[in-house]
Structures are given as structure tokens and as C-alpha cells.
C-alpha positions as semicolon CSV with decimal commas, in nm:
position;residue;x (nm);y (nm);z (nm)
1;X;1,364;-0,855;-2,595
2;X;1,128;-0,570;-2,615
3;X;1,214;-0,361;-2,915
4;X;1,413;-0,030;-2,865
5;X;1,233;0,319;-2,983
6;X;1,491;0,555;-3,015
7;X;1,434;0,934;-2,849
8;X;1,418;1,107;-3,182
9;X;1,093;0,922;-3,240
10;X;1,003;0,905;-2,895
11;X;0,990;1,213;-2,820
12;X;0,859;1,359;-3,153
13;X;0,694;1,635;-3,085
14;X;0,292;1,570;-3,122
15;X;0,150;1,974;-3,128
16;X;0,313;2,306;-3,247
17;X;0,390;2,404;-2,902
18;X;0,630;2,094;-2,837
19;X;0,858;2,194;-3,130
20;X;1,188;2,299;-2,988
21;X;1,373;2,647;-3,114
22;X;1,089;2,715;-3,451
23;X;0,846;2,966;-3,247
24;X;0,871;3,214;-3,551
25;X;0,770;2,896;-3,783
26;X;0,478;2,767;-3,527
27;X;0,291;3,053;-3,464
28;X;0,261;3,194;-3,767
29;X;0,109;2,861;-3,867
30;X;-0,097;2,841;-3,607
31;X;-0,231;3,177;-3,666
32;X;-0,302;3,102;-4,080
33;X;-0,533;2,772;-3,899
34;X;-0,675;3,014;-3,673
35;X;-0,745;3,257;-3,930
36;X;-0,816;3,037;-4,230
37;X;-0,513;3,194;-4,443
38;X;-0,330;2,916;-4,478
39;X;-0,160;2,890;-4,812
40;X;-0,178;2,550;-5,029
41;X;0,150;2,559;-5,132
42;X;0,442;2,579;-4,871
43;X;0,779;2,516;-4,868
44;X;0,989;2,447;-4,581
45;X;1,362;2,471;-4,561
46;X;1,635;2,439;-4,317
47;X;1,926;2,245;-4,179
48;X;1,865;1,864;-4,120
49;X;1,708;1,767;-3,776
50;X;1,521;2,117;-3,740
51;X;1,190;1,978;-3,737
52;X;1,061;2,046;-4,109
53;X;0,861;1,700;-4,149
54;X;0,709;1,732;-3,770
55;X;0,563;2,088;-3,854
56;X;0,447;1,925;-4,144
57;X;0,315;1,616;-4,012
58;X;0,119;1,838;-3,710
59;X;-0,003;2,118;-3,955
60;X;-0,164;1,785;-4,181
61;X;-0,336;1,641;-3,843
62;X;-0,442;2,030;-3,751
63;X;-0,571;2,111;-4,057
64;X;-0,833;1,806;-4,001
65;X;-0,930;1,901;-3,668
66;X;-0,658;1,621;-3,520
67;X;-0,468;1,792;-3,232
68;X;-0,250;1,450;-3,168
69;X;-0,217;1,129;-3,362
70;X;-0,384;0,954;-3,102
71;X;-0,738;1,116;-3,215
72;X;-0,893;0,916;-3,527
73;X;-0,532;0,816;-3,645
74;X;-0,669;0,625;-3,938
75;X;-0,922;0,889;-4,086
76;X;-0,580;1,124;-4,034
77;X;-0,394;0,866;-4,200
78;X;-0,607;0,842;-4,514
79;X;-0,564;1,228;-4,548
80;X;-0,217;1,282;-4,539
81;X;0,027;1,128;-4,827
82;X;0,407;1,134;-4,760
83;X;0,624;1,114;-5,082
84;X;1,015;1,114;-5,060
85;X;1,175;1,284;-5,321
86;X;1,524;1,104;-5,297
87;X;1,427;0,798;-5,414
88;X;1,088;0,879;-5,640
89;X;1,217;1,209;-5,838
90;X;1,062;1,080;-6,203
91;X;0,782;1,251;-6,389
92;X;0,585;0,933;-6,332
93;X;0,602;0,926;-5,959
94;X;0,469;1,278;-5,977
95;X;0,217;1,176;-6,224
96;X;0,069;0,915;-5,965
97;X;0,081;1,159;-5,730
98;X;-0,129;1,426;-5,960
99;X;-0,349;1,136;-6,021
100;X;-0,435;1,103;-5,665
101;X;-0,474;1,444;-5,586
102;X;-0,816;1,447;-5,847
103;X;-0,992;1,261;-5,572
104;X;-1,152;1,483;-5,258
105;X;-1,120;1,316;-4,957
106;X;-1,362;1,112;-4,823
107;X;-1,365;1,213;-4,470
108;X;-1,242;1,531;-4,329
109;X;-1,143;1,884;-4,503
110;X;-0,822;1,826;-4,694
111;X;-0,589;1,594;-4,820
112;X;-0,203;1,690;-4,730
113;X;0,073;1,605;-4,956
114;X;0,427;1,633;-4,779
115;X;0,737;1,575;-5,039
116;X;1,025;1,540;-4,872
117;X;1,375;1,614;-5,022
118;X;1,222;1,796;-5,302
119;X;1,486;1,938;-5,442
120;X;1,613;1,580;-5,541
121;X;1,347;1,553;-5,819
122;X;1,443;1,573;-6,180
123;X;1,313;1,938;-6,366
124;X;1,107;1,703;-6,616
125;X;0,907;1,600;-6,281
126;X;0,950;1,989;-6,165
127;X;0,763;2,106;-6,457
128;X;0,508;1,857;-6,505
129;X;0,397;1,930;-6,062
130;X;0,402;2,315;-6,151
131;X;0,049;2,351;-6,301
132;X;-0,101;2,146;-6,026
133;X;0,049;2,341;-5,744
134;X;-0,036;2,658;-5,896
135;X;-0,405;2,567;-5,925
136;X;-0,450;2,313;-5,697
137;X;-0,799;2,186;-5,545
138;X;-0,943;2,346;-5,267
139;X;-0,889;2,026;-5,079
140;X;-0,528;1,964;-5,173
141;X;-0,263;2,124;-4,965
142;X;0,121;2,044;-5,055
143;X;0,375;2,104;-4,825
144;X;0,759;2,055;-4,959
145;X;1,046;1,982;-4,742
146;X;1,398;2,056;-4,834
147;X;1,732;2,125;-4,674
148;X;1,848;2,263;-5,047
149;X;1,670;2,563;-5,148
150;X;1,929;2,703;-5,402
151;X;1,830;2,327;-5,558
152;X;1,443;2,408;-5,629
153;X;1,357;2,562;-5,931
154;X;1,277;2,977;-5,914
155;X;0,919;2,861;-6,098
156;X;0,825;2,582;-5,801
157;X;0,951;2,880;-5,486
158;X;0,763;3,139;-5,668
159;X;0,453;2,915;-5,632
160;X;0,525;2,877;-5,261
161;X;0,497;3,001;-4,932
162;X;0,805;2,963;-4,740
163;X;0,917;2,913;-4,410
164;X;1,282;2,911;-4,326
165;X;1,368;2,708;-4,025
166;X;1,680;2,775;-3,826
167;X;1,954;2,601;-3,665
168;X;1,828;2,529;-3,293
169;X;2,006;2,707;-3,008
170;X;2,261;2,522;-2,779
171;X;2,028;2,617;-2,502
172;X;1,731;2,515;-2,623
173;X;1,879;2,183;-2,723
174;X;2,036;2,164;-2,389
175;X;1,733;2,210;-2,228
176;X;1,525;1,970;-2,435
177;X;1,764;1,703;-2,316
178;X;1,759;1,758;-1,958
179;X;1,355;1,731;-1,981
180;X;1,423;1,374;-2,214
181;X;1,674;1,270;-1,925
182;X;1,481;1,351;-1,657
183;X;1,156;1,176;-1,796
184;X;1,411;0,890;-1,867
185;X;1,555;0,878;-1,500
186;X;1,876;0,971;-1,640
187;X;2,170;1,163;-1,451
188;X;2,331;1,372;-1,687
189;X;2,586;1,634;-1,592
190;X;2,522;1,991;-1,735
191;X;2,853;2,004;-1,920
192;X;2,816;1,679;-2,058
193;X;2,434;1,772;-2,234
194;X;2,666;2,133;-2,365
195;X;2,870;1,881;-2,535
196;X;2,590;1,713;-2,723
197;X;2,452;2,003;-2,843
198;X;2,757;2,155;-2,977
199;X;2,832;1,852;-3,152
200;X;2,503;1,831;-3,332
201;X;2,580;2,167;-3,465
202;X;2,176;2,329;-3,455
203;X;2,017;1,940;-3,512
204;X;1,787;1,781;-3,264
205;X;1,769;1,526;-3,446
206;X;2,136;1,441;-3,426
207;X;2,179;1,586;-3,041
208;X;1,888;1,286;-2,962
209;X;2,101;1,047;-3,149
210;X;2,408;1,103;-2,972
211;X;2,209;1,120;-2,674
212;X;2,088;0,786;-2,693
213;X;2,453;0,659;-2,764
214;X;2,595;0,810;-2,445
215;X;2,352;0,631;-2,257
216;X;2,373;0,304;-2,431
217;X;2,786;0,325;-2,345
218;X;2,708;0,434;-1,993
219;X;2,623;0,109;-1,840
220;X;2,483;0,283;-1,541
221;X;2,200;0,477;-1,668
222;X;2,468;0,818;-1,588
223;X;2,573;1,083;-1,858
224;X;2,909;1,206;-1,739
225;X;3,143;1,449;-1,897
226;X;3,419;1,219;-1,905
227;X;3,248;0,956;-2,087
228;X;3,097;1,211;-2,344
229;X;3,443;1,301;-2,451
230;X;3,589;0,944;-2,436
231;X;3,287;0,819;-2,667
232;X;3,242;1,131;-2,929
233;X;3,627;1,155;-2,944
234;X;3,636;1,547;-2,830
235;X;3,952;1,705;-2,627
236;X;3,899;1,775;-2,296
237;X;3,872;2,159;-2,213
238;X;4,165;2,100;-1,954
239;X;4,340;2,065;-2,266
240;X;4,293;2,430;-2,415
241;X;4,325;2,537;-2,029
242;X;4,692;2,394;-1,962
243;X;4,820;2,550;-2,329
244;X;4,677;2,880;-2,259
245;X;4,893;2,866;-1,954
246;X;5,171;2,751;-2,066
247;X;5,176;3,063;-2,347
248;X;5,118;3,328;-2,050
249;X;5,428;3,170;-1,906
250;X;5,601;3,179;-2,243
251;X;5,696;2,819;-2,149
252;X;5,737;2,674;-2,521
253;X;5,829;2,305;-2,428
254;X;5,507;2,262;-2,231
255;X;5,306;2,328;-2,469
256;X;5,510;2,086;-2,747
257;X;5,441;1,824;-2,481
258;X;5,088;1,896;-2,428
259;X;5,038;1,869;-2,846
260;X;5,258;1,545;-2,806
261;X;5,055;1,398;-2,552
262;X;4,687;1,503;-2,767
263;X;4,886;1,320;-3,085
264;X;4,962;1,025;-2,856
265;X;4,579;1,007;-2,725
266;X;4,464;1,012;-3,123
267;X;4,362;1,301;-3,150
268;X;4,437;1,544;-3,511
269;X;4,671;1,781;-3,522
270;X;4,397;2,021;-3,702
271;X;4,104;1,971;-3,444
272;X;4,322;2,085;-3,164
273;X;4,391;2,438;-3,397
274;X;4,028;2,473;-3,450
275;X;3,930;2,419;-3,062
276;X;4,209;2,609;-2,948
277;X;4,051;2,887;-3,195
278;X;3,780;2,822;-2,998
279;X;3,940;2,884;-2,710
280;X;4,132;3,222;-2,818
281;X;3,797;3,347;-2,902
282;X;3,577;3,245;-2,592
283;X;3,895;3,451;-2,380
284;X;3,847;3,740;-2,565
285;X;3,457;3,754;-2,529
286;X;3,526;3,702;-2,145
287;X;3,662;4,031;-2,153
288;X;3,387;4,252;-2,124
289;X;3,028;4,132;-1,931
290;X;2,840;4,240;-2,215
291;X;2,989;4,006;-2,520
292;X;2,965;3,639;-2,192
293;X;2,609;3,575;-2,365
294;X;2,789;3,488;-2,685
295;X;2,980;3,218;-2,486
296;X;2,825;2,875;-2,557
297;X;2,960;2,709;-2,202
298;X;2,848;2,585;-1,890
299;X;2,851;2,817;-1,587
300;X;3,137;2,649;-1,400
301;X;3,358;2,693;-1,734
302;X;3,277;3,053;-1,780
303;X;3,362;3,121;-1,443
304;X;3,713;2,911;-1,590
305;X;3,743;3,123;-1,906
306;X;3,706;3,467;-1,726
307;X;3,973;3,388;-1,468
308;X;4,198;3,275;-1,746
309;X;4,130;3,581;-1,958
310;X;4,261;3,833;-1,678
311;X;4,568;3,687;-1,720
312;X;4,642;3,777;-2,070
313;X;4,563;4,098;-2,275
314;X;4,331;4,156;-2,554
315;X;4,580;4,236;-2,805
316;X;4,777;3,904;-2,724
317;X;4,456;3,735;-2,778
318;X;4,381;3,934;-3,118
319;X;4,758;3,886;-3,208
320;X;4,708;3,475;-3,174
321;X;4,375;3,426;-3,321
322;X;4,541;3,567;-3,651
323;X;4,862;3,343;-3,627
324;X;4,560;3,056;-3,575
325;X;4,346;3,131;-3,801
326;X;4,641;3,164;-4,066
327;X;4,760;2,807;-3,942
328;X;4,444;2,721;-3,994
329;X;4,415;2,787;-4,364
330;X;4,779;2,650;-4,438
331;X;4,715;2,289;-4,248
332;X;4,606;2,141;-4,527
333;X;4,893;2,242;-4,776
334;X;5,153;2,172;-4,491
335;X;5,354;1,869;-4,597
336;X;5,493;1,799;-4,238
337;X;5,169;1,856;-4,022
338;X;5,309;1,786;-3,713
339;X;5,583;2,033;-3,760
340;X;5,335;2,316;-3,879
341;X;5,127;2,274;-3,557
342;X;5,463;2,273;-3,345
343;X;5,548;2,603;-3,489
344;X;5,231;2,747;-3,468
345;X;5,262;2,665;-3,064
346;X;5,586;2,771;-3,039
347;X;5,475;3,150;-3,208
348;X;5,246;3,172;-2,921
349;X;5,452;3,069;-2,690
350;X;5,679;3,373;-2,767
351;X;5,399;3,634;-2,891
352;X;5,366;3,793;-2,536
353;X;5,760;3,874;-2,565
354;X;5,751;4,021;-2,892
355;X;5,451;4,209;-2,803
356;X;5,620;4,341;-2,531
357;X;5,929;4,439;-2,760
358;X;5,729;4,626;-3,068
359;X;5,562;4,815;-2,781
360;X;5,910;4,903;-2,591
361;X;6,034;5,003;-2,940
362;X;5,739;5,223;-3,009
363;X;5,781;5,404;-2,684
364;X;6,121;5,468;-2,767
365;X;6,049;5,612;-3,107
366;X;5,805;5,793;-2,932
367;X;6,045;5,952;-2,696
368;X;6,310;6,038;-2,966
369;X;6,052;6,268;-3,218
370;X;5,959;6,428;-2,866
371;X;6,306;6,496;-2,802
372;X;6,369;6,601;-3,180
């Protein structure tokens, strides 16, 4: 059996122009190459599975005059050290390493030192790297990866460039896995590949794992929506859909049976508030063209969201995302879970009436001061 490569490695970007979502990142170190500015000392931070050790692993080839690893990958090799931090924080691990860094390289311009998880070393390893990176060789360039920069000592950032990497787009991640799919002769449906990248919440990384898992459950080389859900666990949108109904109806005991039937199917009682949050906030955005951008959704379901939000006002869609997002905060403390959700539904359920009382009464007070 041949052994399996997963996509994450795969599909590791080789150049800066492969790197997915970081174009503020890329091209400004393209341009310090370019112009020969580049700092000796940089930091980069950001959320996990952003891409932090691939920029540095292409800026230590580029710096050589190695566009890809394929050119002279043992000379490029030999010039670029990889330390990780989590498991070799002492002062004498960094003392090996500022042992090493005496010696110029022996072919090409500069030797690259990337230290991952930085933040995990100890401050007596902190302070003994500080002189070095503040007066390092010419041919030494350190590049630190960490996704804690509150961790790293004000002394080691101040001796730093840094780069802050973001969270990668929903769209872009989409997008990168329809090109992975499509190289891999995959079918994957659109809302299925939305689903991925919301659940790996601004990681590549983890939207390539989960990626790979789908297909590995999906004996026939297909991606489909259903089987995303079944497989991460997620409710269906139909879910949210039905509920939302049932509220503009003011039809209370659907909407218990709906909860009863998510309970029955496994799901928590405090993921269905959250999504239906979710939900309550994606109608509201629907109503006006300018705020649909914000929406996170495949076309078909926006189409879904903005027929739905016709149907019920803006205040009764204000008025329940603060009974859910005070539902929210109390699940926890609630001693009878179940029961807290159930009243929570049934609030909802009745909100359109009572909105439509408070503003009968108003008018009415209205009427009698005119009359007065």
C-alpha cells in the first residue's frame, strides 16, 4: 500500500504567490528581497494553520536564490535550521543554537533560523537569545513563529520585525478547496466546501484536514452536503429554516418538537442557540442589499435567507437576538438545560404577539395625550 500524503502537505504552497489569504504578508516580503531591506529579525504571528512556517520556509529558500525546493534542495537544506520551541525551550538548546550561528555558511548567502512556538521558551533562554538577535551576523537571519504574542517578552518584539497574519477568508478557503478537489477529481458540492471552511474557523490547515476526512468517509470519491453534516456532526440549515417558521406562525409546539427531534439526533441543546443566533443574525443582514456581503453562505441559501427575512420584521429579529443572546449567557448556569432552551423557544414563539401588543398599546397612549 502506497503511503498516503495528506493535502495540507500536498499542497503546501512552494512560492509567495501560492499562499492563500496573506497578500499583505507576501508582498511586502517580496518587496524587502527585491529591495534588499529585509530585516534579520522577524517575527510572525497569527492563528494556527495561517501559513506562518510556509512564509518562513519560502522566504529561507528565496533568500538563497531557491524559488522551489526542487532547485538544489540539499545546499537549501544546509542553510536553513528549524528549531521548535515547544519541546527545546532551555537556555542550552538556545546555546547550541548560538553556537551554530558563529559559523557562515558554506554555500549560498545566509543561514535561516526558523523557531517555531517561540513563545514556549523559558525567559532564562529569552534573555540569553537577546544579544544575538540584536547583533546578529550578516549571514544569520532568524525568523520566529508564534500563535502567542502577548507570550513573548516586550525585549525579544522590540528586537523584531513583525508580521501579523490573519484568519483566512471563508472564500478564499472555499476557493482553495475547489482548486485541491478539482486537481484531485473530486465532486464536491459548493455548500458542502462553505461548511469546511466555517468549521476551520480562518485555518487552512484545519479546512485541508477535514477535507481529507470527508473524502476518506465518502467512499465514492463525492463531497456532498449531507455527508459533511452527518460526519462533522453540524445541524442541517433546514433545521434553523423550519423554527424560524414555526415562530412567524407563533406555532409554539412545533418548534418544542423540532428541539425534541435535534436532542433525539444528538445534537446539544447549546449549539442549536448559538446556530440559531446565527440564523437571527444572517435574517437581519438579508434585510438591506448592502449588509448580503457580510453573509458567509452559498448562493442558493442566500436566496433562502432573504425570502425568509420578508416574512418577519427587523425589530422581531432585534427583539430575539437579545432573548438569544441572553439564553446564551445563562446556558451554562441553567440547572435544567433542556427546560431553559424550551423556554427560550417558546419566548419566540410568542414575541411577534407581544410585539404586536406594546405597539397597539403605544398607539393608544398616543391617541389619548392627543385627545388630552
Amino acid at each position: 500500500m502506497e503511503s498516503f500524503v495528506v493535502s495540507a502537505r500536498k499542497y503546501r504552497p512552494l512560492g509567495f504567490d501560492e499562499v492563500v489569504g496573506q497578500g499583505h504578508i507576501t508582498t511586502t516580503l517580496k518587496n524587502a528581497i527585491d529591495n534588499n531591506h529585509l530585516a534579520q529579525a522577524l517575527l510572525f504571528c497569527g492563528p494556527r494553520g495561517v501559513g506562518k512556517t510556509t512564509c518562513a520556509r519560502i522566504l529561507s529558500r528565496m533568500v538563497n536564490g531557491f524559488e522551489t525546493e526542487s532547485g538544489d534542495a540539499q545546499t537549501s537544506n544546509f542553510n536553513i535550521y528549524e528549531l521548535d520551541a515547544a519541546s527545546n525551550n532551555s537556555v542550552d538548546d538556545i546555546r547550541n543554537l548560538i553556537d551554530q550561528v558563529r559559523y557562515p555558511p558554506q554555500q549560498g548567502k545566509f543561514k535561516v533560523y526558523i523557531i517555531d512556538e517561540v513563545h514556549m521558551l523559558s525567559t532564562a533562554a529569552f534573555n540569553a537569545f537577546l544579544k544575538t538577535l540584536e547583533e546578529p551576523p550578516s549571514y544569520a537571519i532568524f525568523i520566529l513563529a508564534t500563535t502567542e504574542k502577548h507570550k513573548v517578552l516586550p525585549t525579544i518584539l522590540s528586537r523584531c520585525q513583525i508580521y501579523d497574519f490573519n484568519r483566512i477568508e471563508i472564500s478564499d478557503i472555499v476557493y482553495q478547496l475547489q482548486k485541491i478537489a478539482e486537481a484531485e477529481g473530486i465532486q464536491a458540492e459548493d455548500e458542502a466546501l462553505h461548511l469546511i471552511a466555517q468549521k476551520a474557523d480562518g485555518a487552512l490547515r484545519d479546512a485541508l484536514s477535514i477535507f481529507d476526512l470527508i473524502v476518506t468517509f465518502s467512499s465514492d470519491n463525492k463531497i456532498t452536503y449531507q455527508n459533511t453534516i452527518k460526519n462533522l456532526h453540524i445541524l442541517d440549515y433546514d433545521y434553523y429554516f423550519k423554527v424560524a417558521d414555526f415562530f412567524r406562525e407563533e406555532n409554539m409546539s412545533g418548534s418544542l418538537l423540532i428541539f425534541d427531534e435535534i436532542l433525539k439526533n444528538g445534537f446539544d441543546g447549546h449549539n442549536f442557540l448559538v446556530g440559531l443566533q446565527g440564523h437571527f443574525r444572517n435574517l437581519l443582514v438579508c434585510k438591506t442589499p448592502d449588509t448580503m456581503k457580510l453573509m458567509e453562505v452559498p448562493e442558493n441559501l442566500k436566496l433562502r435567507y432573504q425570502e425568509q427575512s420578508k416574512a418577519l420584521s427587523a425589530s422581531y429579529l432585534l427583539s430575539g437576538l437579545n432573548i438569544l443572546n441572553q439564553f446564551d449567557m445563562n446556558y451554562k448556569s441553567s440547572k435544567n438545560q433542556r427546560l431553559h432552551v424550551e423556554l427560550c423557544l417558546m419566548k419566540l414563539a410568542n414575541l411577534n404577539r407581544a410585539i404586536t401588543l406594546a405597539n397597539a398599546g403605544s398607539s393608544e397612549e398616543g391617541a389619548k395625550k392627543k385627545v388630552a
